[in-house]
N, C-alpha and C positions, 0 to 999 in steps of 0.2 A: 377844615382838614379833609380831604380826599383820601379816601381809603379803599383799596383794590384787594378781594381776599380769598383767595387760592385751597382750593384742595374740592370734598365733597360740601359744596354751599348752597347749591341749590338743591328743589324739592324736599326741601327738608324744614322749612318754615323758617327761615333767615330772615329774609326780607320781612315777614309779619311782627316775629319778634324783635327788630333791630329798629324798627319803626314805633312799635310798641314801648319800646325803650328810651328810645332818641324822643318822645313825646312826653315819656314819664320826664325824664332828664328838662324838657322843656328850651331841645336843640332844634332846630330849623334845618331844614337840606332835603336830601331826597337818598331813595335806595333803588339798585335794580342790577337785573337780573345782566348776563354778558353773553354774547355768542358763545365765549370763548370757555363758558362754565363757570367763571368764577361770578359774582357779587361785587359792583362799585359802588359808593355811598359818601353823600358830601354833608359833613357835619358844619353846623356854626352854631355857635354859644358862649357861652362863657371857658375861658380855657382848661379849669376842673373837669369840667362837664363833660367838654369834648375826650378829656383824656380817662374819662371812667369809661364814655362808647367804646373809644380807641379799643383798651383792654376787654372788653366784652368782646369785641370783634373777633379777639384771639382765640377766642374757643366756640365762641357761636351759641344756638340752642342746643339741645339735646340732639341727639341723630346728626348734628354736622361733624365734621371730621377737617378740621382746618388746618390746612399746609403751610400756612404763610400769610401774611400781608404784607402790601408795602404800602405807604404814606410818604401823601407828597401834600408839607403845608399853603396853602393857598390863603390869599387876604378873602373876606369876608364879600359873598356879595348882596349883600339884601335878600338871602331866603327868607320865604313867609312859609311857618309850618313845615310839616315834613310829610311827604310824600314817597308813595312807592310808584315808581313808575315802572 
């Protein structure tokens, strides 16, 4: 799953906590940071798994302020681990 997520997401500890999380969950993919200010992030796992991220993503850590996401599902491509780039 491809996740793009909108509003105050960055500087705020997004990517540490969503990495943190997606590693506890034991999801594969990567997270990072956008020109554009939002946060993109590509989850694989198990499809539970993926949709507890999902929901997380909805509100973020503490101090984010999230305007939105959109999800766009994609087939699986062999992530190893999860990574913030």
């Amino acid at each position: 799953m491809r996740v793009l997520v909108r509003g105050r997401v960055q500087g705020v500890g997004f990517r540490v906590s969503a990495a943190s999380r997606a590693r506890a969950l034991g999801l594969a993919g990567w997270v990072r940071n956008r020109p554009d200010g939002a946060v993109e992030a590509v989850f694989e796992g198990p499809s539970e798994r993926v949709a507890s991220m999902v929901d997380w993503c909805r509100h973020g850590p503490a101090g984010a302020e999230v305007a939105g996401i959109e999800l766009e599902d994609e087939p699986p491509t062999g992530e190893n681990g999860f990574q913030i780039d």
